[in-house]
VOGU-3710 file (C-alpha; in Angstrom, 3 decimals, decimal comma):
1> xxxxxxxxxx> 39,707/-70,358/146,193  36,084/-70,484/146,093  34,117/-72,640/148,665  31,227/-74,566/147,994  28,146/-73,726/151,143  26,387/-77,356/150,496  30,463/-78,788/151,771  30,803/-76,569/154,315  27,571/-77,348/155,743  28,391/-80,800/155,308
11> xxxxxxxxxx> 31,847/-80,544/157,209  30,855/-78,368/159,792  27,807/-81,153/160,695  29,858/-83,822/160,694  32,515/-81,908/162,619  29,558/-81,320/165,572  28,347/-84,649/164,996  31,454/-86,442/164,495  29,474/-89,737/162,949  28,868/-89,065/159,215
21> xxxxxxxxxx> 25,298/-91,015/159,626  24,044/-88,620/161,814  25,724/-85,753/159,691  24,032/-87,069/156,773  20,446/-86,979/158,419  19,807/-83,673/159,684  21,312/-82,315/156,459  18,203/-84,631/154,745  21,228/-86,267/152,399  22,905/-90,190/152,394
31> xxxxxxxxxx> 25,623/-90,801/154,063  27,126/-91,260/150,605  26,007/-87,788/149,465  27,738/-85,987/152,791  31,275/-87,886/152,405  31,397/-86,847/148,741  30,899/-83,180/149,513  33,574/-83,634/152,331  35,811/-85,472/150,136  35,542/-82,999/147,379
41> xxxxxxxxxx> 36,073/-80,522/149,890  39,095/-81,804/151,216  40,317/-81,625/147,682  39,899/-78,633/147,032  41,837/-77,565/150,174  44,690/-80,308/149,917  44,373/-81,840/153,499  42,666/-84,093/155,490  39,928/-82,227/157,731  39,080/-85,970/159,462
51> xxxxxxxxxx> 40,640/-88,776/160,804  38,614/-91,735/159,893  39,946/-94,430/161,914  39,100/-97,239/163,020  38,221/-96,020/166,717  35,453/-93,399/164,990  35,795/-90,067/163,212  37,651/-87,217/164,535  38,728/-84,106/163,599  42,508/-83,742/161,967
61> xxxxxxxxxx> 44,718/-80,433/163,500  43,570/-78,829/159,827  39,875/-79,267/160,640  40,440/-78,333/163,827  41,487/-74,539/162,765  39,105/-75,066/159,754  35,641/-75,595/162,109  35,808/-71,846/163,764  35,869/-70,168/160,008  33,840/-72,722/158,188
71> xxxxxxxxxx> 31,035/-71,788/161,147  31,384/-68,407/160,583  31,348/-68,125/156,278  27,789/-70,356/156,716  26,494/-68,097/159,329  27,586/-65,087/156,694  25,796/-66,535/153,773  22,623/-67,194/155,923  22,966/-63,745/156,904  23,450/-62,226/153,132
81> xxxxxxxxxx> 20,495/-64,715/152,457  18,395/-63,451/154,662  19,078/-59,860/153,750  18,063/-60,550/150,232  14,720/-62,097/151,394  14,386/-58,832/153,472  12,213/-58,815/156,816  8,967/-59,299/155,461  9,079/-63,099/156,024  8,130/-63,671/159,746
91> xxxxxxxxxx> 10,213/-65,647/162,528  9,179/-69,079/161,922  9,068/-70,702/165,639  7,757/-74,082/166,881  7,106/-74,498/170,501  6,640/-77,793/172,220  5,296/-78,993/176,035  2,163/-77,853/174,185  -0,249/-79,456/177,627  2,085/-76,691/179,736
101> xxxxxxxxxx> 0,581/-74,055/176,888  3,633/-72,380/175,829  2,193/-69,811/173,694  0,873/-68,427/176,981  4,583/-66,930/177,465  5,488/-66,144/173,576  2,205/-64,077/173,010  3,203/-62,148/176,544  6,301/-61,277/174,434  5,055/-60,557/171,094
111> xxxxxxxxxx> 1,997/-59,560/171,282  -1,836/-60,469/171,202  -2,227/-63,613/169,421  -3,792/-63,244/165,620  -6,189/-65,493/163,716  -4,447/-68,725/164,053  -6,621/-72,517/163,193  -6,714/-75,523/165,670  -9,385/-77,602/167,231  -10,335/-79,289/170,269
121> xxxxxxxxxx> -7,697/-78,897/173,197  -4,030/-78,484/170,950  -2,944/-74,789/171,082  -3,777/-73,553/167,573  -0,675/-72,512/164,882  -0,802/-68,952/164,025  0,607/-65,599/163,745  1,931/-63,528/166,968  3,019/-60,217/166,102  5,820/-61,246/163,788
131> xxxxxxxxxx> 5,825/-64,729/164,111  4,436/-67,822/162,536  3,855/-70,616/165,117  3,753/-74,256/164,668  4,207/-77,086/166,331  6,878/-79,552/166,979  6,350/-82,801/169,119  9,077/-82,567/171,264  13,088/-81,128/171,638  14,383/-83,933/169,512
141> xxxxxxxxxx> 11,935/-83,208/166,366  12,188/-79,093/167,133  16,462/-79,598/167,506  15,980/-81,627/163,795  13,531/-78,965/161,922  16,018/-76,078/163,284  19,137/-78,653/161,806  17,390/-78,897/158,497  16,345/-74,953/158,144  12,933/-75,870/158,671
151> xxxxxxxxxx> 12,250/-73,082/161,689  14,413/-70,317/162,661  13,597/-71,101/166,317  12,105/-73,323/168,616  10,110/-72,715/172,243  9,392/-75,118/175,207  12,158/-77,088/177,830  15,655/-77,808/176,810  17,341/-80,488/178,289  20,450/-82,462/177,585
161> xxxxxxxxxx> 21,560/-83,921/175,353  21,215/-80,788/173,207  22,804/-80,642/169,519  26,226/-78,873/169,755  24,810/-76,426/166,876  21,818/-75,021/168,388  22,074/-72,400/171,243  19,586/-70,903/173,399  18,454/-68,998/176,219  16,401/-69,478/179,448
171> xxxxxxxxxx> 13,075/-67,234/179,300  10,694/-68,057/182,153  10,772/-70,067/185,292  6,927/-70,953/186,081  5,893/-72,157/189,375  4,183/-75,626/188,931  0,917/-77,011/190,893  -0,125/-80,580/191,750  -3,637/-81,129/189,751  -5,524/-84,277/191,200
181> xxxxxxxxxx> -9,530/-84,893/191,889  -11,310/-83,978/194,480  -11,573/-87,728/195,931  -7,751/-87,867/196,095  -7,116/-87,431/200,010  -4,568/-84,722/199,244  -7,211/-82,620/197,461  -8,326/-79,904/200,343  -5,401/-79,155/201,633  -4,743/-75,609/200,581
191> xxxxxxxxxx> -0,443/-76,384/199,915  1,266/-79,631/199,404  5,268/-80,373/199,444  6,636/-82,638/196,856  7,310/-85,266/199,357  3,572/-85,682/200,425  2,787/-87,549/196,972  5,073/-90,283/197,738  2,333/-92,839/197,594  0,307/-91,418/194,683
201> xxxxxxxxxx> 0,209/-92,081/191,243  2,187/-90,114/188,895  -0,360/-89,543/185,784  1,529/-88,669/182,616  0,942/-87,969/179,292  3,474/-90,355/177,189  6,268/-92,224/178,431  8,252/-90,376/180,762  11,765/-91,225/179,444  10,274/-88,779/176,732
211> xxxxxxxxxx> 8,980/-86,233/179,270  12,543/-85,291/181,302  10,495/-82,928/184,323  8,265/-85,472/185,078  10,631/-87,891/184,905  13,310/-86,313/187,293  10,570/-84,401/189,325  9,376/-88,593/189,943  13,259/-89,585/190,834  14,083/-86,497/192,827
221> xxxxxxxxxx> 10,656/-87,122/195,303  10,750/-90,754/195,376  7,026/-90,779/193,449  7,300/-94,622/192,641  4,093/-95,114/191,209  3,521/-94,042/187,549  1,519/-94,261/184,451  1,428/-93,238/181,720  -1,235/-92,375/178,920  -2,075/-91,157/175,473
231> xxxxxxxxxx> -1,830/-87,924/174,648  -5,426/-86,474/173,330  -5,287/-82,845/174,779  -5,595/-80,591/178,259  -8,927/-81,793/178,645  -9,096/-85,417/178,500  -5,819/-85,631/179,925  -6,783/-83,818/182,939  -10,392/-85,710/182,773  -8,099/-88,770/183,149
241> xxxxxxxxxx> -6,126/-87,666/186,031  -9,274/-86,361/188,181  -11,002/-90,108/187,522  -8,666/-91,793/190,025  -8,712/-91,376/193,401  -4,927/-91,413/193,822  -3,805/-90,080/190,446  -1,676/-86,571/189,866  -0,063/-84,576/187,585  1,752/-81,280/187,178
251> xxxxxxxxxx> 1,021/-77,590/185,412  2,334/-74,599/185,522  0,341/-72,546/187,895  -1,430/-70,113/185,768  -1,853/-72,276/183,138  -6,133/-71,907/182,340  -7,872/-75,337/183,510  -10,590/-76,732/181,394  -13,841/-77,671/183,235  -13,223/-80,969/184,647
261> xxxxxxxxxx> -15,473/-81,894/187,063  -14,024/-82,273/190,530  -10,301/-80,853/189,298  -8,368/-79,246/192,060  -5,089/-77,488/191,679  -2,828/-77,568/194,739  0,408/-75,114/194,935  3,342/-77,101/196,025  5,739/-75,716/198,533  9,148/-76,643/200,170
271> xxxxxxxxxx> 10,224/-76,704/197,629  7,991/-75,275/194,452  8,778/-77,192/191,465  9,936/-74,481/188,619  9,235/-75,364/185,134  11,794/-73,709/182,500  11,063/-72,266/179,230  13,366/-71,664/176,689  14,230/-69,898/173,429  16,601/-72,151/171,055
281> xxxxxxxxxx> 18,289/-71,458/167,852  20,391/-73,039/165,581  23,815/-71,094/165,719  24,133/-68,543/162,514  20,747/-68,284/162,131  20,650/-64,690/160,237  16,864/-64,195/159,711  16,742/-60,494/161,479  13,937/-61,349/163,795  15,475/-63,743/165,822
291> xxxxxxxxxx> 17,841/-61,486/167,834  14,618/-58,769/168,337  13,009/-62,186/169,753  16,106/-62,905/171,904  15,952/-58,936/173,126  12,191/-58,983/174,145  12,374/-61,861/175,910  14,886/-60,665/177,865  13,302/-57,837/178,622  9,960/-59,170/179,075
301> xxxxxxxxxx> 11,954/-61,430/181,998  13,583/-58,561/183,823  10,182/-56,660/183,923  7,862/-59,803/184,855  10,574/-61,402/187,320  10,324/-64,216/185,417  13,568/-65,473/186,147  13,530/-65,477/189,715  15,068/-68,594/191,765  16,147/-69,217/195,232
311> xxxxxxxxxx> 17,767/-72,878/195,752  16,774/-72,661/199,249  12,766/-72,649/198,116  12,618/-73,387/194,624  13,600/-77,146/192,854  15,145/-77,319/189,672  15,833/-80,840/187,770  19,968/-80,731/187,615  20,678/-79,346/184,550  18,357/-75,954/184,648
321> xxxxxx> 19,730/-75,238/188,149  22,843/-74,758/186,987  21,137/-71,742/184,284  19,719/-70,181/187,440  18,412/-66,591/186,903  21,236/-65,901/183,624
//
């Protein structure tokens, strides 16, 4: 019996998805398109792989057994594809959080950064050793390039809910710092806690339902006051923050300032705020640079300490805490 890759891609979505619409739209197809190819599919096999009641689509007991093998003949034939191409294509990676500057980290683990084009503030695409960077605009649109083949991997902070096909791996944990002007009342002192910017204003960079560690960091201190603006780079967004005499923000604390006048950068303490990077993949992704990737960043973290974190002086938003140092 020979099986047809464009249905088992389409069963094996649907099966993580278990709503045909969505199924349908990171594959790129109709809805129409994706319950042919499972129907045919089906057909070919001579059983029912879903239960499409009324109450929603589920798996049947065959589909059940079927999902573990279908996952691994598709991660197979990306494999055997990707050993055709050879390894001369690079690792094509899209990182996102791009004001936190996460290139900072993957050029620490590939390399020194190449010729790569950009303007103004936006980290520039490029080469780094034996990747090609680009940029997504956040996890949802990185999670849907990695769903369509787009990328081979994706770099910034994962956060539920994350797609039941991609996995990944916590790289760093960077310490973050309070940024604010100097005519904010907070600005000389040399440490701040979390708790101390209760009554400031919470300065972000898009809506925060879109931006999960400033959102929880905001819950979890009780920072009632927030606002939110438009994203036009490092600069202007920090220009905005240091304008108002009770605004903030948050940055990892080596990331480079630009020259704002009167910007300060304040460590916070008791506890320090840790902001976690990640490495994410869709599962049986076969292009051979991905697990070299996977291997020097875990080296890169054992050597650096990046992975360091003691609940007792370090805060976590909920569902990185529970990653701790693995």
């Amino acid at each position: 019996m020979d099986l047809d890759g464009a249905q088992l891609r389409a069963f094996v979505r649907a099966a993580e998805e278990l709503h045909f619409g969505r199924a349908a739209g990171t594959l790129a197809i109709s809805q129409q398109a994706l319950s042919k190819r499972i129907a045919r599919l089906e057909s070919l096999l001579g059983t029912e792989l879903f239960d499409r009641g009324g109450s929603g689509v589920r798996l049947t007991e065959a589909g059940q057994r079927f999902l573990g093998p279908a996952r691994q003949t598709l991660a197979a034939a990306d494999a055997a594809v990707a050993a055709a191409v050879g390894e001369d294509r690079p690792l094509r990676v899209d990182v996102w959080g791009h004001l936190y500057a996460p290139m900072r980290t993957l050029a620490q683990v590939a390399g020194t950064a190449g010729h790569a084009e950009g303007t103004g503030d936006a980290e520039p695409a490029g080469r780094v050793g034996g990747l090609v960077l680009g940029h997504g605009r956040d996890l949802p649109s990185v999670t849907a390039a990695l769903l369509h083949g787009d990328i081979d991997a994706g770099f910034g902070r994962v956060h539920p809910p994350l797609h039941g096909g991609l996995a990944h791996r916590l790289v760093r944990l960077e310490p973050v710092d309070a940024v604010l002007g100097a005519d904010h009342p907070l600005a000389a002192r040399p440490a701040l806690r979390p708790d101390q910017l209760r009554d400031s204003v919470l300065w972000a960079p898009g809506p925060l339902d879109r931006l999960d560690f400033l959102h929880q960091f905001a819950d979890r201190f009780a920072i009632r006051n927030r606002a939110t603006s438009v994203n036009l780079g490092l600069a202007h967004f920090l220009a905005e923050v240091a304008a108002g005499p009770r605004r903030f923000s948050l940055l990892p604390a080596d990331v480079p300032l630009p020259d704002v006048p009167g910007l300060r950068s304040v460590p916070l303490v008791h506890p320090t705020p840790l902001y976690a990077w990640s490495l994410l993949w869709r599962t049986g992704t076969g292009h051979p640079g991905l697990h070299d990737l996977v291997a020097a960043c875990a080296a890169r973290a054992r050597r650096s300490r990046w992975l360091e974190y003691d609940p007792a002086r370090d805060w976590l938003p909920e569902p990185q805490a529970s990653c701790q140092a693995g």
